[in-house]
N, C-alpha and C positions, 0 to 999 in steps of 0.2 A: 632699260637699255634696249634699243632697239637696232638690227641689225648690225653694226659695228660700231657705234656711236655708242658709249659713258658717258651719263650723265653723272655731273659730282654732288657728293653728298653731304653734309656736315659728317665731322667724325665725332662718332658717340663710341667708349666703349663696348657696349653690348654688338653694335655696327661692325667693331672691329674685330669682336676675339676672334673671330675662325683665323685670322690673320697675325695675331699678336697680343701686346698690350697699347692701351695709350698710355702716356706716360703725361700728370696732371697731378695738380694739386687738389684738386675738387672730389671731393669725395675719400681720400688718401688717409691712410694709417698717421698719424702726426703728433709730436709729444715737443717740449722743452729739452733744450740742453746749453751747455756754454752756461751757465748759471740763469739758465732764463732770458738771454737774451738773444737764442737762435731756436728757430722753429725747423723742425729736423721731419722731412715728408718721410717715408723711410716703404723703401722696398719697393720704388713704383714701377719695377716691369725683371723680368726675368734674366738674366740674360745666360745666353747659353751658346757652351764650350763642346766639342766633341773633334775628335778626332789626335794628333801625334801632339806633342807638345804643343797645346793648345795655349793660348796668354792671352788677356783682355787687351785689345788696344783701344787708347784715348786719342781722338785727331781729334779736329775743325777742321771742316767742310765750308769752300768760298763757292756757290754754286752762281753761274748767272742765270738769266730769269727767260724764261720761255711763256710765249706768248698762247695764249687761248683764241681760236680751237686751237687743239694740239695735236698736232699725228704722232699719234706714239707705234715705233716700227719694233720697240726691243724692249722686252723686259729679262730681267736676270734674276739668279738666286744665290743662295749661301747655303750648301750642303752641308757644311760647316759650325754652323755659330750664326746665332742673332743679330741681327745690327741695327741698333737704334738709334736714332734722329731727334735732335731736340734742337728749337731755332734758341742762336745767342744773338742775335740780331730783330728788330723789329722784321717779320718775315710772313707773306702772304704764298703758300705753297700747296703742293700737294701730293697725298700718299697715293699711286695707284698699284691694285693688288691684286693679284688672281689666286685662284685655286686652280690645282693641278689635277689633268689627268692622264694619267700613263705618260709623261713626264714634257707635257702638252699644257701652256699656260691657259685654263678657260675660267668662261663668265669672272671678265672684269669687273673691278669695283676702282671710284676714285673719291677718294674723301679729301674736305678741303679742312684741317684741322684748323681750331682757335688761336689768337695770339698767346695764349696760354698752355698751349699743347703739344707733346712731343709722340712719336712712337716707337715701337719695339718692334722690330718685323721679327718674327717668329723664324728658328733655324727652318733650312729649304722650302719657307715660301717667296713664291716668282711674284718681284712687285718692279714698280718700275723703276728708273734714276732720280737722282735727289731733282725736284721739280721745284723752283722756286718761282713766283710770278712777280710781274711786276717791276720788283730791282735784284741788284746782285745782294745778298743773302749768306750768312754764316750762319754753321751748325756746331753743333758741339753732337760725336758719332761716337758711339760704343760699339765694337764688334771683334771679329776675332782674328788671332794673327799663331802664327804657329804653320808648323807640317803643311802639306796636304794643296791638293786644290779646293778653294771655297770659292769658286765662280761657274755660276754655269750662266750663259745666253743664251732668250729665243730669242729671233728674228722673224715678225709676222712677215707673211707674203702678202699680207693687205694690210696696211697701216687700219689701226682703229683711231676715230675721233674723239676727242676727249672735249668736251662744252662745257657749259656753262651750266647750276644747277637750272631745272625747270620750275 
């Protein structure tokens, strides 16, 4: 990364933990069930509840597709509860994520996950919005519904660029 510009990454989990989980067949805990004829991944990312009558919600996500470079001017969080991304659609996208400090989004990361790969963004880390490339895009999203405010937004005062990997 240099200056304000992201370069994107593949998404590996090891890349990812500070951030969450990927959520992936590859590598995954995996047994039989259904008498054998359903292959059951089991437990691939965390999800997490906190705060007043907290309840998992199940939507789908129709994102349209944003084009590369990208000025990305806002990223957001969930103080709240996890929210995890998984494409149900053929989907070319991508995760971008920061870490915080003193409640200040810094040193961007943008990972351009596999057709195989979903993630967990971890409760109150600041990442960006569902970024799909290319075409309009469906997700299948876990996160949290309940009490409370679970949104918080920055808005940079200098757009950061987001490319192409190098």
């Amino acid at each position: 990364m240099t200056d304000r510009h992201i370069t994107i990454e593949p998404l590996t989990a090891g890349a990812f933990a500070p951030f969450g989980q990927v959520i992936e067949r590859q590598g995954a805990h995996h047994y039989p069930i259904n008498a054998g004829m359903t292959e059951r991944f089991h437990d691939l990312a965390r999800v997490e509840l906190g705060g007043v009558h907290a309840r998992p919600l199940i939507s789908i996500f129709h994102g349209k597709p944003y084009a590369l470079p990208l000025s990305l001017t806002l990223v957001e969080r969930h103080p709240l509860g996890s929210q995890a991304f998984y494409p149900i659609s053929q989907a070319s996208w991508l995760v971008i994520v920061a870490e915080d400090e003193g409640g200040t989004p810094v040193r961007l990361r943008a990972f351009r996950p596999g057709s195989d790969q979903g993630v967990n963004i971890a409760m109150n880390t600041w990442h960006g919005v569902l970024t799909p490339l290319e075409r309009e895009s469906e997700f299948l999203v876990v996160d949290r519904g309940g009490d409370g405010n679970n949104l918080e937004e920055y808005v940079f005062d200098t757009p950061w660029i987001v490319g192409a990997a190098s």
